[in-house]
C-alpha positions in Angstrom: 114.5 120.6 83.6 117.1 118.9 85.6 117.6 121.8 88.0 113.5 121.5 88.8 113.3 117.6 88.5 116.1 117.7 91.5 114.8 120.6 93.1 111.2 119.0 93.3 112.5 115.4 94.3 114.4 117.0 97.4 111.2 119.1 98.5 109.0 116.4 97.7 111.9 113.9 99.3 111.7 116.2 102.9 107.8 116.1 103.0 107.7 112.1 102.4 110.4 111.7 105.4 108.3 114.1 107.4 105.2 112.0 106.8 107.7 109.1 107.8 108.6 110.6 110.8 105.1 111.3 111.8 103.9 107.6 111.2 106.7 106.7 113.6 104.5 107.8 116.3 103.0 104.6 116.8 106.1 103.7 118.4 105.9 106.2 121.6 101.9 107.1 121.8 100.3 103.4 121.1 96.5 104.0 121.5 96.8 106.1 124.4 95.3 109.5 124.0 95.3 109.1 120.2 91.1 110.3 119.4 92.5 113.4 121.1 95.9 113.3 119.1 94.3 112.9 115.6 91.9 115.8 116.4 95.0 118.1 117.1 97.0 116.6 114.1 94.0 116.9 111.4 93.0 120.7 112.6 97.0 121.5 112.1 97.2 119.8 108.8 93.8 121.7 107.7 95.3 124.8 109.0 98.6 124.3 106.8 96.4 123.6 104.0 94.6 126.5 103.7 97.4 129.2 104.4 99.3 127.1 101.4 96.0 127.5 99.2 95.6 131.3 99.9 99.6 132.6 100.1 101.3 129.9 98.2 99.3 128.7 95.3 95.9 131.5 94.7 97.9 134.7 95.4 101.0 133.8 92.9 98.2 132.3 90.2 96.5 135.9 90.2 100.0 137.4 89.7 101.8 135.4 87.1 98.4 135.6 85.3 98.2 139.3 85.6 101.6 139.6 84.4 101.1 137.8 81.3 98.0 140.5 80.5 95.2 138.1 81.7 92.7 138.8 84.3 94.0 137.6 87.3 90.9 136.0 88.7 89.7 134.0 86.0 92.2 131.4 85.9 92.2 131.1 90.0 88.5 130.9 89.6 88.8 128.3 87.2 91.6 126.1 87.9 90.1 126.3 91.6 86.9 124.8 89.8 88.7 122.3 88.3 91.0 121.9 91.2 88.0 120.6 93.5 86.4 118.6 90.7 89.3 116.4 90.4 89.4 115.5 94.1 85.6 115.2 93.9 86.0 113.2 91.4 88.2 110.6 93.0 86.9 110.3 96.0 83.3 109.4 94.2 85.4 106.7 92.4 88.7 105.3 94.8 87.3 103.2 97.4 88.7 104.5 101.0 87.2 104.3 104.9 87.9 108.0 107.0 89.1 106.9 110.3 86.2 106.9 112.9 83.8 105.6 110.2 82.1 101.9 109.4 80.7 102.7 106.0 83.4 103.2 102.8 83.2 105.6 100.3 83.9 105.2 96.6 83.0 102.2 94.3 82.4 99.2 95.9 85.5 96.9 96.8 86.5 94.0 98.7 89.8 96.0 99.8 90.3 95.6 103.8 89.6 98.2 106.3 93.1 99.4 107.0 93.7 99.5 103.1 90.8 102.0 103.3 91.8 103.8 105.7 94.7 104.1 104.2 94.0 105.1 100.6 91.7 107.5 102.5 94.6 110.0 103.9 96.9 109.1 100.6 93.9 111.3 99.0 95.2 114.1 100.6 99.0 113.9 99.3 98.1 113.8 95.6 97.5 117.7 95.4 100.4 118.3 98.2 103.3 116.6 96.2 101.6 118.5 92.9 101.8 122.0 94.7 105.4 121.4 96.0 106.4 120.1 92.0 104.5 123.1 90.7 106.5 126.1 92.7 109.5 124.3 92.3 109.0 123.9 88.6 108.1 128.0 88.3 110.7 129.1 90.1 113.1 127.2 88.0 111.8 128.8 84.9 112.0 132.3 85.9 116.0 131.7 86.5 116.0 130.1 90.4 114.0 133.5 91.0 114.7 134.1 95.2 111.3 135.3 95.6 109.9 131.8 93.9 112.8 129.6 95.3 111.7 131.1 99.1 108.2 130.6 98.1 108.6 127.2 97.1 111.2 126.3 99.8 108.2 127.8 102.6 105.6 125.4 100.8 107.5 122.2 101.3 108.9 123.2 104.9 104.7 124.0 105.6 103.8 120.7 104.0 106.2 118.9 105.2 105.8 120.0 108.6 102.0 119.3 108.9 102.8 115.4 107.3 104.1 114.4 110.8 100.8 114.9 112.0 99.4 113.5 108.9 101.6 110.5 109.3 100.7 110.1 112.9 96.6 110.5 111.6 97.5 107.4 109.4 99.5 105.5 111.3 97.5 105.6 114.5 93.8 104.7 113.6 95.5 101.6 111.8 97.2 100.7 115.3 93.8 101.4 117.0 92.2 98.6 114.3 94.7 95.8 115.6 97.7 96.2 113.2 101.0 95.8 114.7 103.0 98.9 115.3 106.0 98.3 112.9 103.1 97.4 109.6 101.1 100.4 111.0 104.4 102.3 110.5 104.9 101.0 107.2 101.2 102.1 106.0 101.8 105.1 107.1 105.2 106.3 105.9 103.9 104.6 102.7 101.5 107.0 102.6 103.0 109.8 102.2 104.7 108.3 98.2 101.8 110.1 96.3 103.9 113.6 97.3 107.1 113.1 95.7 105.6 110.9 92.8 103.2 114.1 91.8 105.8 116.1 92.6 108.3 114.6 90.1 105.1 114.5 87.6 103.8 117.9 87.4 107.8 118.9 86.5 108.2 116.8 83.9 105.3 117.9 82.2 106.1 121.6 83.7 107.4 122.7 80.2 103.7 121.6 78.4 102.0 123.5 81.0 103.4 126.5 81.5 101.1 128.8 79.5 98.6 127.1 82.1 100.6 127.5 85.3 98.1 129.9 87.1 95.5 127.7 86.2 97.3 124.4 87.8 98.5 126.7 91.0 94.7 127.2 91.4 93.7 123.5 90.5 96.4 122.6 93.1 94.3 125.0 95.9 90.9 124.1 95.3 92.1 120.3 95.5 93.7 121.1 98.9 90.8 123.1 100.3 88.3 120.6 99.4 90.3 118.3 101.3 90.3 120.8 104.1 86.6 121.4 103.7 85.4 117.5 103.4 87.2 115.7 105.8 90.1 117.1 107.9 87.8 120.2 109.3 85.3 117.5 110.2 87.3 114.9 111.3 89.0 117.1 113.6 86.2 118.3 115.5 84.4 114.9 116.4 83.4 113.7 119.5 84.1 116.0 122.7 86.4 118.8 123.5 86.5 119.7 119.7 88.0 123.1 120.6 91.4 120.5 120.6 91.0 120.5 117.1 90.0 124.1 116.6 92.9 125.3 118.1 95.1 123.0 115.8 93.9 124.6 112.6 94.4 128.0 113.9 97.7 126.8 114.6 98.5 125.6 111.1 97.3 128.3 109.6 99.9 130.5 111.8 102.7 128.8 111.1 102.5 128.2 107.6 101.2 131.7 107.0 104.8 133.1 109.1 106.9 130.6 106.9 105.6 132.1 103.6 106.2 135.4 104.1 109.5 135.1 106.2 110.6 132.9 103.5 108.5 134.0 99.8 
C-alpha cells in the first residue's frame, strides 16, 4: 500500500505541476491569439484522452479480466457503461459554464462565471487522477510488474503532458473574462487538485477493489471519452479554421499512443 500510495502521489504530483505549468500561460500569451490557442490545446487534450482510454485503461481491463477466467469484454463493456454514467451524472448535477458559452449547465447556482468555468474543466480531472491511481495501484500488486510500472509511468507522462494545455484552456478564458493574470493562474493550477486527490483515492481503496479492477479501468475510460465526446471534441472545433483543432487531437492521439507502447 505505501509503495502505490507514493507511487500514485508522484504521478498524480507531475500531472498537477504540468496543469500548473500550463495555467502559467497567461503570463506570456495574455488574450492574444488565445480562441485559436484553446482550439489547439482542447483537440491535444481529446487526442491524449482517447489513446489513454483505448491502450492504457480498455486494452489492460480485457486482459487482467481474461486472465482471471472472465470474458474479457463484459467488464470493459460494463465498467465503460458505468464509467460514462458517472460523468453524466455529474455534469447533470455540478453547476459549471464551458468556455465560449452564456448559459450554465447543472443545477441552478448563484456561483460566478469564472467559478463555472472553472469547475467546468475540473470535470475533466476527476477520471484522469483516477486512471493514473488505478495503474499505479495494479502495478504495485502484481510486484512493481515493468510492463504495468511502464504502463502506468506512459499514462501520467501522456496526462500530464496534455494538462499544460488543459491548464492553458483554464487559465486563459478566465483572463479573457477580466480576471487578473496572477488569480487566473491560481484558478487554473487549482484546477488540476482533483488528479492527485482521486489519484490518492482510488489506491487507498485499491485493496477493496481489486476483484473489480477491469471493471474500474473501464469505468475510468468511458469517463474520459465522454469527456472527449461532450465537450473537448466540440469545443475544439468552434468558430473558423477548426482544422487547428483537428490537427491537435490527431496530435494527442500520436503522442500518447508512441509513449504507451515505447514505455508499457
Amino acid at each position: 500500500m505505501g509503495q502505490a500510495l507514493l507511487w500514485a502521489a508522484a504521478g498524480t504530483g507531475f500531472t498537477f505541476l504540468m496543469t500548473t505549468l500550463g495555467a502559467a500561460s497567461v503570463f506570456v500569451f495574455r488574450k492574444r491569439g488565445g480562441a485559436l490557442m484553446q482550439r489547439v490545446f482542447l483537440g491535444f487534450a481529446a487526442g491524449v484522452m482517447v489513446a489513454a482510454s483505448v491502450w492504457s485503461l480498455l486494452i489492460p481491463a480485457i486482459e487482467r479480466a481474461e486472465e482471471a477466467g472472465q470474458v474479457g469484454w463484459i467488464p470493459a463493456a460494463g465498467g465503460f457503461v458505468l464509467g460514462v454514467a458517472f460523468l453524466m451524472a455529474l455534469h447533470q448535477l455540478l453547476p459549471h459554464l464551458h468556455p465560449g458559452e452564456s448559459k450554465p449547465e447543472g443545477l441552478p447556482s448563484n456561483w460566478k462565471r469564472p467559478t463555472l468555468l472553472f469547475t467546468a474543466v475540473t470535470l475533466h480531472n476527476i477520471p484522469e487522477g483516477m486512471s493514473v491511481g488505478l495503474l499505479f495501484a495494479m502495478s504495485a500488486q502484481s510486484g512493481g510488474d515493468p510492463a504495468l510500472m511502464g504502463m502506468a509511468t506512459a499514462l501520467a507522462l501522456g496526462i500530464g503532458i496534455q494538462n499544460v494545455p488543459e491548464g492553458a484552456a483554464v487559465a486563459l478564458p478566465l483572463l479573457q473574462e477580466g480576471m487578473s493574470a496572477p488569480k487566473a493562474f491560481g484558478l487554473g493550477a487549482l484546477s488540476g487538485l482533483a488528479e492527485p486527490v482521486f489519484g490518492i483515492l482510488v489506491v487507498l481503496f485499491a485493496g477493496v477493489v481489486s476483484p473489480y479492477m477491469p471493471w474500474m479501468l473501464a469505468f475510468s475510460a468511458g469517463a474520459m471519452m465522454y469527456v472527449v465526446v461532450e465537450e473537448l471534441i466540440p469545443e475544439a472545433h468552434l468558430g473558423e479554421h477548426s482544422n487547428a483543432g483537428t490537427l491537435g487531437v490527431m496530435a494527442g492521439f500520436l503522442v500518447m499512443m508512441i509513449l504507451d507502447v515505447a514505455l508499457g
